[in-house]
Structures are given as structure tokens and as C-alpha cells.
C-alpha positions in Angstrom: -26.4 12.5 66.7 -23.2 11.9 64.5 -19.9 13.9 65.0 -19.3 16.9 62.6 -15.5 17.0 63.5 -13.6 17.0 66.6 -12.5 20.4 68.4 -9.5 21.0 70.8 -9.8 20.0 73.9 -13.4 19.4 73.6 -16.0 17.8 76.1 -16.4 14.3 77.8 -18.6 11.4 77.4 -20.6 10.6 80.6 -18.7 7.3 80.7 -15.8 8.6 80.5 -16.6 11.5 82.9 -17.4 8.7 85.8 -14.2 6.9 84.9 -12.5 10.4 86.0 -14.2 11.1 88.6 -13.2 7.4 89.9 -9.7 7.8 89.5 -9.9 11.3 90.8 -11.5 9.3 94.2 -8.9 6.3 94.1 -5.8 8.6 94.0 -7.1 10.8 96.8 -7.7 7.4 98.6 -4.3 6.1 98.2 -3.0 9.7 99.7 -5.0 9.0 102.9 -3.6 5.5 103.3 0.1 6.6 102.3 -0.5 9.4 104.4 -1.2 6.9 107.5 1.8 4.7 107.0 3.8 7.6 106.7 3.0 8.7 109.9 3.5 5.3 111.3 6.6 5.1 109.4 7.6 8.1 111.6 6.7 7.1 114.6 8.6 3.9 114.0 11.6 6.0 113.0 12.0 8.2 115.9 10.3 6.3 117.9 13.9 4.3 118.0 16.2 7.1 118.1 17.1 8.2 121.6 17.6 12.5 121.7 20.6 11.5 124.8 22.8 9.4 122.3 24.5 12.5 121.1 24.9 13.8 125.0 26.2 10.7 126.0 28.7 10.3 123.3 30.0 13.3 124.5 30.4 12.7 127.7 32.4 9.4 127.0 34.2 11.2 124.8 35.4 13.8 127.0 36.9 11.3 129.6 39.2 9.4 127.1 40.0 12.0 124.5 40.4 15.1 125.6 42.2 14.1 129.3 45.9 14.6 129.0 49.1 12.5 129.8 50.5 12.7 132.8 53.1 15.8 132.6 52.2 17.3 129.0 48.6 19.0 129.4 48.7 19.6 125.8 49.1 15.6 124.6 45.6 13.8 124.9 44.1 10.8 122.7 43.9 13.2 119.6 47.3 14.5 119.3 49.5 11.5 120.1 52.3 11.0 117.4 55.0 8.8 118.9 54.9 5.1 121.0 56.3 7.0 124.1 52.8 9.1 124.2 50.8 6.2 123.4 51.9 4.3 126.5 51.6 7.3 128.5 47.5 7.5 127.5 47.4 3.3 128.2 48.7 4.3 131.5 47.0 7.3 132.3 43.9 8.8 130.3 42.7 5.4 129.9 43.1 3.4 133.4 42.0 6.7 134.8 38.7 6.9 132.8 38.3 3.3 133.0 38.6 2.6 136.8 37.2 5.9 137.1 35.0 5.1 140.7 34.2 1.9 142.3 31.5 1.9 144.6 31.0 -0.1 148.0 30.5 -3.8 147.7 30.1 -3.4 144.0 33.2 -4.8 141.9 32.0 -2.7 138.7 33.6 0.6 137.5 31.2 3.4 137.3 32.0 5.6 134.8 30.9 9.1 135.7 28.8 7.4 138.4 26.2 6.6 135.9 27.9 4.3 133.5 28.8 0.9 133.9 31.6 -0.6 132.2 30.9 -4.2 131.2 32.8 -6.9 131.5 36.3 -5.7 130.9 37.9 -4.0 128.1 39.9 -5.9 125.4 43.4 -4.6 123.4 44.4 -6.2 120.0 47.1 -5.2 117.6 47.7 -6.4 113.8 51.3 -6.7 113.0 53.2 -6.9 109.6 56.7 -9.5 108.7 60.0 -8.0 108.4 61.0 -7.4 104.6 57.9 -7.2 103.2 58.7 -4.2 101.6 60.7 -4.0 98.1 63.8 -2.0 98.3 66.0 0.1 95.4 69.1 -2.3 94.7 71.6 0.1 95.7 70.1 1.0 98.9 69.3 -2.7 100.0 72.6 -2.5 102.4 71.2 0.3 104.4 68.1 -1.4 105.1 68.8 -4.3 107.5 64.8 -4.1 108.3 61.9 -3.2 106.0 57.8 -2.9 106.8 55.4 -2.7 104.6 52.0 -1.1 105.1 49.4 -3.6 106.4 47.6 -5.6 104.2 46.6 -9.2 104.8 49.4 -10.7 102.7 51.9 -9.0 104.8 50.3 -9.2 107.9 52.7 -10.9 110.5 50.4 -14.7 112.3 53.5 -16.0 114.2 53.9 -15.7 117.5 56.7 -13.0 118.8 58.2 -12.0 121.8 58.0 -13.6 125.1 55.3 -15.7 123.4 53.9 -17.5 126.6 50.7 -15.1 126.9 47.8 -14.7 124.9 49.0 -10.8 124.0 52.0 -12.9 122.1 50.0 -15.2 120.1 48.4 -15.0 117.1 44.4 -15.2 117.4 42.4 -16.1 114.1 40.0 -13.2 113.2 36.0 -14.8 113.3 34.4 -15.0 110.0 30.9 -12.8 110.7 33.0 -9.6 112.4 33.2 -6.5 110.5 36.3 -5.0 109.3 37.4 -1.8 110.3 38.2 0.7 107.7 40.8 3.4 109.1 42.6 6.4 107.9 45.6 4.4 105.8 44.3 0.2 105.9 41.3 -2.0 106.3 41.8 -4.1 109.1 40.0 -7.8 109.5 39.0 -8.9 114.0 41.7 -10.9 115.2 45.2 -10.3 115.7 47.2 -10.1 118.8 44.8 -9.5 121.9 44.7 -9.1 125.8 42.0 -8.5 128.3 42.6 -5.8 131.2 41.7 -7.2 134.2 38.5 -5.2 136.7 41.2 -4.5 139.1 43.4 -0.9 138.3 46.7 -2.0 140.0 46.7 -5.4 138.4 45.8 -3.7 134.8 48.1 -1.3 135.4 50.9 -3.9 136.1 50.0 -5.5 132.9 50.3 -2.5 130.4 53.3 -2.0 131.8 55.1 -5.1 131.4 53.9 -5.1 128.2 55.4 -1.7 127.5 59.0 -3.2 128.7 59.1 -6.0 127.0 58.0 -4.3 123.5 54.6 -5.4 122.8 54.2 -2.4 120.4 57.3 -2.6 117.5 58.2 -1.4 114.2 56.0 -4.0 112.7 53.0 -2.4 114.7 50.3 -1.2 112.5 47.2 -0.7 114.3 46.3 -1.3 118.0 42.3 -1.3 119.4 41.3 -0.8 122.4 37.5 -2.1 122.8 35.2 -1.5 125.9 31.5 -1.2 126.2 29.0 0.8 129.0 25.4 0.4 129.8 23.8 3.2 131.4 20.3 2.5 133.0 18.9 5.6 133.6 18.4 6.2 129.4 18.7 2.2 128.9 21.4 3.3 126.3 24.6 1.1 125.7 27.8 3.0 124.4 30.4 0.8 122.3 33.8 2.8 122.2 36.5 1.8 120.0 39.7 3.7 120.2 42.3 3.2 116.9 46.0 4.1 117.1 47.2 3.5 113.7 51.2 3.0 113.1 51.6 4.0 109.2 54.8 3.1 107.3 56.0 6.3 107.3 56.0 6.3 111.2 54.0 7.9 113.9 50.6 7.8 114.9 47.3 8.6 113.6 44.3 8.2 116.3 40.8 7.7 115.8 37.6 6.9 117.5 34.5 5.1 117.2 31.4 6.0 119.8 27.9 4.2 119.3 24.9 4.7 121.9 22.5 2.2 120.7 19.4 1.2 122.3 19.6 -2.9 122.4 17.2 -3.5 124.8 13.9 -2.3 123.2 10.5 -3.1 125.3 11.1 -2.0 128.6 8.8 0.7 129.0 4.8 1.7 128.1 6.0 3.8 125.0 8.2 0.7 123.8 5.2 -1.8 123.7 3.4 1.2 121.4 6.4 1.0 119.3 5.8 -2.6 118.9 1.9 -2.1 118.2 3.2 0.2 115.5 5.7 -2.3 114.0 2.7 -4.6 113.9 0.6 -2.0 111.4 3.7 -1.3 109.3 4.1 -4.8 109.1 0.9 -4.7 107.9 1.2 -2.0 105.5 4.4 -3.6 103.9 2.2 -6.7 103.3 0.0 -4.6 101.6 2.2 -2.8 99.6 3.8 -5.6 98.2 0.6 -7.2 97.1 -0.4 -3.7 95.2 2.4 -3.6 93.2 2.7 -7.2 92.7 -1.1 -7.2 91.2 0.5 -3.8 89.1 3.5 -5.5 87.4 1.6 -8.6 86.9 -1.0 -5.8 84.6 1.3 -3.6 83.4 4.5 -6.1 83.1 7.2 -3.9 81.3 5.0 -0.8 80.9 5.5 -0.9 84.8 8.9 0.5 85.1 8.6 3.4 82.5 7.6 5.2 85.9 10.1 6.7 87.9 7.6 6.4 90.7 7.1 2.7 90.0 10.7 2.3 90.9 10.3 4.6 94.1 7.8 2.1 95.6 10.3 -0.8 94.5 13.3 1.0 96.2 10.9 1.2 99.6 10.2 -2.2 99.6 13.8 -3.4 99.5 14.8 -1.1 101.9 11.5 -2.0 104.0 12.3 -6.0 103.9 16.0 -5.4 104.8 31.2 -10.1 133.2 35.4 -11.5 133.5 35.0 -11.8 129.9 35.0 -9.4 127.3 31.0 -8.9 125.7 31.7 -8.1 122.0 29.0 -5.7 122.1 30.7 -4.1 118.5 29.3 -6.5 116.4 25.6 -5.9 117.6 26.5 -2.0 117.7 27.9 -1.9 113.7 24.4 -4.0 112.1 22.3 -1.4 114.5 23.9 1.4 112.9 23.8 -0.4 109.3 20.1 -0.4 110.7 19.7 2.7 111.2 21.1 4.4 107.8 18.5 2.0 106.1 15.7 3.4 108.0 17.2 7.0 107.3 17.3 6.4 103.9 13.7 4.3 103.7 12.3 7.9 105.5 13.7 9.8 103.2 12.4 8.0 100.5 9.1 7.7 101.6 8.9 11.7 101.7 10.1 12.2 98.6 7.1 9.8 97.6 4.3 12.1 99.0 5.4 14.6 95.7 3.7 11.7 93.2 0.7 13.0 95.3 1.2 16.7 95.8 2.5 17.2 92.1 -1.4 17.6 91.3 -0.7 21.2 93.3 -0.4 23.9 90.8 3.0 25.4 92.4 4.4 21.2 92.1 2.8 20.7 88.8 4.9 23.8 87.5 8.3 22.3 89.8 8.2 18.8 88.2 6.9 20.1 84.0 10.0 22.6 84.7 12.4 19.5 85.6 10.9 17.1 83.1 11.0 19.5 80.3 14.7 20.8 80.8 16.4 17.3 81.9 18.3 16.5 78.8 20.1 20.4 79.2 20.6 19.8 82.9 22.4 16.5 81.7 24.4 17.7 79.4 25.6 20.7 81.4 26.3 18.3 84.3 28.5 16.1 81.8 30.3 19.5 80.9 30.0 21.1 84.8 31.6 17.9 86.2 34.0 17.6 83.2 35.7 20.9 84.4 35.4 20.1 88.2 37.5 16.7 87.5 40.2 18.8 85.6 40.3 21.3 88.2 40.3 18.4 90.9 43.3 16.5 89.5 44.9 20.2 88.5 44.5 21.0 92.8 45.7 17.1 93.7 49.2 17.4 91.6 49.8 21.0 92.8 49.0 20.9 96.7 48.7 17.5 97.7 51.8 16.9 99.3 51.0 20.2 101.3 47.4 21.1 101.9 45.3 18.9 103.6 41.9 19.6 101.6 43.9 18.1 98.3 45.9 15.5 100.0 44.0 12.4 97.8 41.9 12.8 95.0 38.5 12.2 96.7 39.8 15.0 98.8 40.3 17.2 96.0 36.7 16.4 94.4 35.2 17.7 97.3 37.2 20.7 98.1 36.3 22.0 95.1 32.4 21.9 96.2 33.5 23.5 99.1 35.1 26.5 97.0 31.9 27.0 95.0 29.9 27.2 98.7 32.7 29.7 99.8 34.6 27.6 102.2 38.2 26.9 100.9 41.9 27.0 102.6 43.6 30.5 100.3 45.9 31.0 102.4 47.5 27.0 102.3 46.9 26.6 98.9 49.3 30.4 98.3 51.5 29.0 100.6 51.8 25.8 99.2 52.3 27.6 95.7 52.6 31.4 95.5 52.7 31.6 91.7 50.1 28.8 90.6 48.4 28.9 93.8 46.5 32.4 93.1 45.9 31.2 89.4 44.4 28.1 90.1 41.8 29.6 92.4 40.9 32.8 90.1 40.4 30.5 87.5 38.3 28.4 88.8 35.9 30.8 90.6 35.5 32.7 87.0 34.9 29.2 84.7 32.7 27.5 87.4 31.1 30.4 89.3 30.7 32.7 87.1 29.9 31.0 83.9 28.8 27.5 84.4 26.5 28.1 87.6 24.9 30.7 85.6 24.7 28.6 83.0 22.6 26.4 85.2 20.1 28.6 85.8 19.6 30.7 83.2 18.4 26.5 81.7 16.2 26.6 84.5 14.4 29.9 84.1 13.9 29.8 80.6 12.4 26.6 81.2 10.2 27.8 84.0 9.0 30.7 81.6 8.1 28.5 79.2 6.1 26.1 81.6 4.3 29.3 83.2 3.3 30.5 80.0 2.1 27.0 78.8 0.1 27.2 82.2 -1.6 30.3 81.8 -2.9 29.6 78.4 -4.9 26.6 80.1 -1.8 23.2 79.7 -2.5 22.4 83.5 -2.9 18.8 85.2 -5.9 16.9 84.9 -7.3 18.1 88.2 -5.9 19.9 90.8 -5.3 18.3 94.6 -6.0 21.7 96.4 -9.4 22.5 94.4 -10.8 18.6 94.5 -10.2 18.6 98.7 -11.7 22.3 98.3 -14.4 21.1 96.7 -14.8 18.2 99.2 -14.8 20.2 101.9 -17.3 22.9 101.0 -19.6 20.0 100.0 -19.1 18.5 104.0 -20.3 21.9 105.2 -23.3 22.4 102.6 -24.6 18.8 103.9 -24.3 19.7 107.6 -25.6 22.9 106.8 -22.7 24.4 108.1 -22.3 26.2 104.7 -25.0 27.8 102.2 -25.3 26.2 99.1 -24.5 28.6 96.0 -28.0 29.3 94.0 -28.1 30.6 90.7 -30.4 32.7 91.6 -27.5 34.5 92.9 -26.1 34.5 89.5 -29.3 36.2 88.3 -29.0 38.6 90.8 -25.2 39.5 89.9 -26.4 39.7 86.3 -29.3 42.0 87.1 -26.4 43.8 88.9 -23.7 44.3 86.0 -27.0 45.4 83.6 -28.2 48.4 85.9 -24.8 49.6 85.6 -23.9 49.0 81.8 -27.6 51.1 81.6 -26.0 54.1 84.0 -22.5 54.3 81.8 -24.5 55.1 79.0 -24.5 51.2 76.5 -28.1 51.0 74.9 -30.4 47.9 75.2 -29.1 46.0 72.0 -25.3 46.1 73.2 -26.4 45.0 77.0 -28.6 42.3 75.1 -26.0 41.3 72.9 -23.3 40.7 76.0 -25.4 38.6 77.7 -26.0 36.2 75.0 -22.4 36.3 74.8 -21.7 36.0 78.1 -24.1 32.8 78.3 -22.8 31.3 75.2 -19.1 31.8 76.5 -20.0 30.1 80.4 -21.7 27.2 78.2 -18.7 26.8 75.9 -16.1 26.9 79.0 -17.9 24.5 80.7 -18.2 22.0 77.7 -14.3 22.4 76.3 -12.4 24.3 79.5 -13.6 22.1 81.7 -11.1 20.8 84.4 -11.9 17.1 84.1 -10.6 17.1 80.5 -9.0 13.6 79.9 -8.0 13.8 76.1 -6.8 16.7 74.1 -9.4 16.1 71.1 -13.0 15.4 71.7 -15.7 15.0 69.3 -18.3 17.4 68.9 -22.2 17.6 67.6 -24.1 19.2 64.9 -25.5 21.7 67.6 -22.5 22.3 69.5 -20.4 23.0 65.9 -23.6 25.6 65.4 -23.1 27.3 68.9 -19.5 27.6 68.3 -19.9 29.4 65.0 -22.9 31.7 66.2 -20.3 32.8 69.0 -17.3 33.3 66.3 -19.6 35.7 64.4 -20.5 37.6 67.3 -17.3 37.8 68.3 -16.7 39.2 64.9 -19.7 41.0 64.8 -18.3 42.9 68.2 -14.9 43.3 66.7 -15.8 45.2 64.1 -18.0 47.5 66.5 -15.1 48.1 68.4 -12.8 49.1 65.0 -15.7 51.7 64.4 -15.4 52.9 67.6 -11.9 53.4 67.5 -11.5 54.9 64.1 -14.2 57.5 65.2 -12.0 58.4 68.2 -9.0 58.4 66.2 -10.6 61.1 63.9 -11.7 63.1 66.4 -8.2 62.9 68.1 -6.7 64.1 64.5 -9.0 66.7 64.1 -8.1 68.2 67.7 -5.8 71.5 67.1 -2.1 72.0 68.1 
């Protein structure tokens, strides 16, 4: 039959109509199968991660940080600030913690009984030349020695001191080690380094020759202290790293590295299922890879329009990706780099499953409201951050030579997202300026808080309106996830008989239903007649151009169906116009009613 014109969102062509229902059933397929490696993605994930890593970290922790130095209880690891200190923890804390119990015929120390220190622990320092620093003119005949802050031009390779030992000579750093990024340099393995022997008197002896013949000077800059445990009862290894750093500007800044890892992997039944489950991810990531191969191979630069496209390509990159000292750190630092890529693969592969749940009506409504109001969001954040620079570099040249929070500039960016969440330091920043202090603050709380933040969302509800209201007038997905696994499932129990199908005799019955009572409230035969046509025409027309499995927004129409549509505009007229009688009559009567 040929077209007579073409109606808003009008019906489907039966082809067309399978080709939906097809992709409906290949998208709920790929959620099963996404769902499956996502739960084997898990597993794999924690599966790895060991809940006593934390308490053992602690533990450690506890013996070499927070014990004090012999004859000041308030000096421990943390709060050292001059060499004299620093010898006292070698000395004390340390040997004490290290040595801390050696059990009969077993040469190893036992840390807290269940920890065994391996091998022996190792001491390195990095070192800087004498007048490596430049010096005003007029002051150059009050400086008789000058050092710089570390960095590998200045650092100092010769030997020094009594220079017969290994602790005097320069060792060359090895090319695969990490470097080690502390709180004022980046230090490169290598340097000037000792062992500690596995007896405590003869370590002992050792530190403190050291200490009287000056092994830590003014060119000093950093000094580590390396040592690694194994404890058997978690199969957990903890790599400690201790960092005393000597700035330029003199004393000592401390910090610590502790990493529980878990290097031997298949040692007991729930390891090997581990393995089994690395085998089916491997697996999956084969799979994967050939999917989205075949997809940009189809699509080629249509491909990457999709933000989710990119999301699967960001997942597979991130998928493929005993007298002797044991360097266990090197091992320790590419299991942690390990470990932050699987963090971040997890993540991403959650943020995936919303590709799949955005059919939901609550997610469709989420993602329309971000898509429709991105390019506000983006220029408010251009603005929004514009202000929060300013106010950074404002907070870095006022306080930064007295409040920690805005001591560097990366410092300052982020105190002032800590101000906007409510946590900020008032009382250093009045102290630190009384005048400018106060001002500073006020005005940033009123600009940011109280202008741009609302601002922000006063973009997104206005946007969120305007989605809803798009939504109720029928601008909804294609299909809805919750309705199609609805459907699904009702159709399960109706084929086990677990569920009675809907008839429509039921229908008739409802119908039969709503006439008996338009005939008690008093409507005459004609009008109950007239809303029944009306109400068939109006379930016939929904079905054909409401339908929920609408692909295009235009769709061609019949002859016939052109016909129905106008017999049902005139009705509606038709009814209209009975309705204005109505109302005019009651109006009258209303008028005619006396004061």
C-alpha cells in the first residue's frame, strides 16, 4: 500500500522490528559475559590482596618508629632533627628492634617472635662536593665551605675518610633500581654502603666506629637504612626502608617506606583457584581484544567517537601491563606499581558496567543530564579553577614561609579543596597574617562557596528539569534494561507454569467493569459507546506510534492508518466540544446562583 506521509515517531517494519529485538538480545548477552569477567576480575583482585598487610605494617612500624632514644622518651624515628639523635636511633631503636630475640640454635633474629629478618640489613648514604654551591661576592670570605642540595651533578663519587672499607667507597648505583623520591631530592641506588653484621655486639661495634670517625658530615644528604622480613604464618614479606634526609638548610627530615607484599603466590588450595581464575581472564582478555579488533577494523574512525570505545581500550592496556643483603625493594616497588594498575583496571571496569545499566530509567536520566550540560560544566570549571589558582598563588606568597598547608604551591592547590570541604588551618593562616589573613579566607569562602558552587548546581538542576520533562513527554531510551529482564522473567514463569499468562479476556472483563459503572454515575449509552471506540482507537494508536521499540523518530504511515488517525482527531474534537457545552451550562447556572 503506498505511504500517504510520514508521522512522528511512527511504527516499525517487521524487518526492522527483528533487527531490534536482536540487538536488544546481543546487548543483554554482552552484560552477562561482562558481568562474569567482572566477577572474575574481582576475585583476581582481592584474591591477591592480603586483609593482614595493614596489621603487619603496623606492627613493624611500631618497633622502629615510635621506640625512643635511649634517655629522651620524647625523640623517636619521627622527630629526630640533629646527627647526635640520629646516631642515638642507629644505636638504639634500631639494633634493639633488629636483634630484637634470637632463639636457640637458630642464628636468625625474630622480630616479635613471628618475623624473620632476612639476610642482614644494609646502610647507604649519598653525599654532595664541597663548593658546589654559588656564593654572593662579598660574603665568599665567610664561607670557607659551601653544600649544595643533592642533585646528581653535585653528588660527591670519591672516596672520603678512612677510605679502606666499603662504607668509604663510592659504589655505582645499578641501572634497573628505582629511584627514591623524598621530601627535598630524588635520589638514584648506589652511594656509600655497609652491611650490619647478624651478630648485635659486632653491629653495634660498627655503627659506632663509624659515628667516631664521621661517616655522617656536612656533605650528608640522605642516609637509608634497608632491611626486609618474612613472616610465615600470613606468607607475607615486609620491605622497610627508613630515609633520614640532611637538607641544605640543616637538620633532619625522616621518612619511611613499609610494603607487605605477597611474593610467594601458590602455596595453598585457594592460591591454585587464583591461578584457575587467571587462566579464564586470560581468556577473557583474548577475547576482548579480538572484539574490538573485529570493531575498529568495521567502524575504523567512527570507532573512537565513543567514549566507551575508549573505556574498553584503556582496559586492555591496563589489562596487558642469608650473610648477604636480598634486595627484596626492587621486587616490593614493581608489586606495588602492580598493584595500582589493577586498582585502577577495577575501577575502570566498574565504571564500564554504566554503558550497560544507562538503559535504567534513573541512569538514562544521570548520563542525558551530563551530556546535555557538559559544555556549561566546562566552562564554569575553566572559570571555578581560574579563581582557585589565583587564590592558590594569593595563599602561597602570603603564608608559605609560615603555614605548612601553603608551604609549595601544589600545597596550596589543595588546601584550598580542603577549605571548600571545611578542613582548613584559621588559626595559622591569622597568625601568620592578622590583617590579610582573615581577608583572604572571607573572601574566598564568599566567591567560591557561595557563588561559584551554587553556580554549579543550579547548571545541573536546570538541566535535570529539562531532561525530566523531555522524559515524561515520552524522549526515553530505546528500551529499558529493567522492563526487557522483567519481561524475561515473567515469560520464564509463564512457560513453567509458575505464572498465569495474562488473557484478554481479562481485558474484557475490566471493560465490562468500567461500563457498569459509567451506567450507575448516570453517562447514557451513546457517551459509554463513544469511549470505548475511543479507548480502542487510542490502545491501537499507542501501540503502533508509542511503542517502546521505536528505532527512528519518523516512520511512514498507510492510507488506513492516516484514516484512523483522523477519525480519532475528530472524536477528540467531537468530545471537546461536548465538554465546552458542559461547562458553559455550569458556568450559567453558577452566574445565575444568588449572592
Amino acid at each position: 500500500m503506498p505511504e500517504a506521509s510520514r508521522w512522528h515517531r511512527g511504527g516499525i517494519p517487521k524487518h526492522k522490528l527483528s533487527f531490534r529485538k536482536e540487538e536488544i538480545r546481543t546487548t543483554l548477552q554482552e552484560l552477562l559475559l561482562y558481568i562474569i569477567f567482572l566477577i572474575n576480575l574481582c576475585i583476581l583482585t582481592f584474591g591477591v590482596t592480603n586483609p593482614h598487610t595493614y596489621y603487619l605494617n603496623k606492627v613493624i612500624s611500631s618497633v622502629f618508629l615510635d621506640t625512643s632514644v635511649p634517655g629522651d622518651e620524647r625523640t623517636n624515628f619521627k622527630s629526630i632533627c640533629r646527627t647526635a639523635d640520629f646516631w642515638k636511633f642507629m644505636e638504639g631503636p634500631l639494633l634493639e628492634g633488629l636483634y630484637w630475640d634470637l632463639r636457640y640454635n637458630d642464628k636468625n633474629s625474630h622480630i616479635y617472635y613471628e618475623n624473620i629478618l632476612l639476610g642482614v640489613p644494609r646502610v647507604r648514604q649519598l653525599r654532595v662536593r664541597n663548593n658546589t654551591c654559588k656564593v654572593y661576592p662579598s660574603f665568599r670570605p665567610l664561607m670557607t665551605d659551601c653544600y649544595a642540595k643533592y642533585t646528581s651533578a653535585n653528588e660527591d663519587v670519591s672516596d672520603f675518610g678512612l677510605k679502606h672499607d666499603t662504607e668509604w667507597k663510592y659504589s655505582a648505583p645499578s641501572i634497573n633500581s628505582p629511584w627514591h623520591w623524598g621530601f627535598v631530592g630524588v635520589y638514584h641506588n648506589g652511594g656509600y654502603l655497609f652491611t650490619l653484621s647478624k651478630s648485635k655486639s659486632e653491629a653495634k661495634t660498627k655503627l659506632t666506629n663509624l659515628r667516631l670517625n664521621s661517616w655522617v658530615t656536612r656533605g650528608t644528604r640522605v642516609v637509608f637504612i634497608d632491611f626486609s622480613l618474612y613472616n610465615a604464618n600470613v606468607n607475607l614479606f615486609c620491605i622497610i626502608r627508613l630515609v633520614a634526609e640532611f637538607p641544605a638548610t640543616g637538620g633532619i627530615l625522616t621518612s619511611w617506606q613499609f610494603y607487605s607484599v605477597k611474593l610467594l603466590k601458590y602455596v595453598s588450595y585457594y592460591d591454585y583457584f587464583i591461578a584457575s581464575c587467571e587462566v579464564i581472564f586470560f581468556i577473557f582478555l583474548i577475547v576482548f581484544t579480538t572484539q574490538e579488533g573485529k570493531k575498529i577494523k568495521e567502524f575504523k574512525l567512527a570507532y573512537f567517537k565513543s567514549i566507551w570505545n575508549w573505556l574498553e581500550l584503556l582496559l586492555l592496556i591496563l589489562l596487558k601491563s642469608t650473610e648477604k643483603y636480598p634486595d627484596f625493594y626492587f621486587l616490593a616497588y614493581w608489586h606495588i606499581y602492580y598493584s595500582n594498575i589493577i586498582a585502577i583496571t577495577i575501577f575502570f571496569a566498574w565504571m564500564k558496567i554504566f554503558k550497560f545499566i544507562s538503559f535504567n530509567k534513573a541512569m538514562f536520566q544521570l548520563s542525558s543530564t551530563l551530556s546535555r550540560c557538559i559544555r556549561d560544566i566546562v566552562g564554569f570549571a575553566t572559570m571555578f579553577f581560574m579563581v582557585l589558582l589565583t587564590y592558590a598563588q594569593l595563599g602561597f606568597l602570603l603564608f608559605g614561609s609560615q603555614v605548612e598547608d601553603f608551604s609549595t604551591l601544589q600545597n596550596s592547590i589543595f588546601a584550598q579543596f580542603r577549605i571548600v570541604l571545611g578542613d582548613f588551618n584559621f588559626a595559622g593562616i591569622q597568625q601568620a597574617s592578622p590583617v590579610l589573613g582573615p581577608i583572604y579566607f572571607i573572601t574566598f569562602i564568599f566567591f567560591v562557596f557561595f557563588i561559584l558552587l551554587n553556580m554549579f548546581l543550579a547548571i545541573i538542576n536546570y538541566t535535570y528539569s529539562e531532561v525530566k520533562a523531555d522524559y515524561s513527554i515520552g524522549r526515553r531510551p530505546d528500551f529499558e534494561l529493567g522492563k526487557m529482564i522483567k519481561k524475561s522473567y515473567d515469560n520464564v514463569l509463564e512457560k513453567l507454569k509458575l505464572k498465569k499468562p495474562q488473557k484478554d479476556e481479562d481485558k474484557g472483563i475490566k471493560s465490562t467493569d468500567l461500563a457498569e459503572q459509567a451506567r450507575r454515575k448516570g453517562f447514557d449509552e451513546n457517551e459509554i459507546r463513544s469511549a470505548e471506540q475511543m479507548k480502542k482507537w487510542k490502545e491501537r494508536l499507542e501501540k503502533k506510534y508509542y511503542s517502546t521499540e521505536i528505532q527512528d523518530d519518523y516512520q511512514p504511515v498507510t492510507q488506513e492508518e492516516f484514516k484512523d488517525l483522523f477519525l480519532y482527531a475528530v472524536e477528540l474534537e467531537k468530545e471537546l466540544h461536548y465538554i465546552s457545552l458542559k461547562l458553559n451550562r455550569v458556568m450559567r447556572k453558577v452566574s445565575a446562583l444568588p449572592y
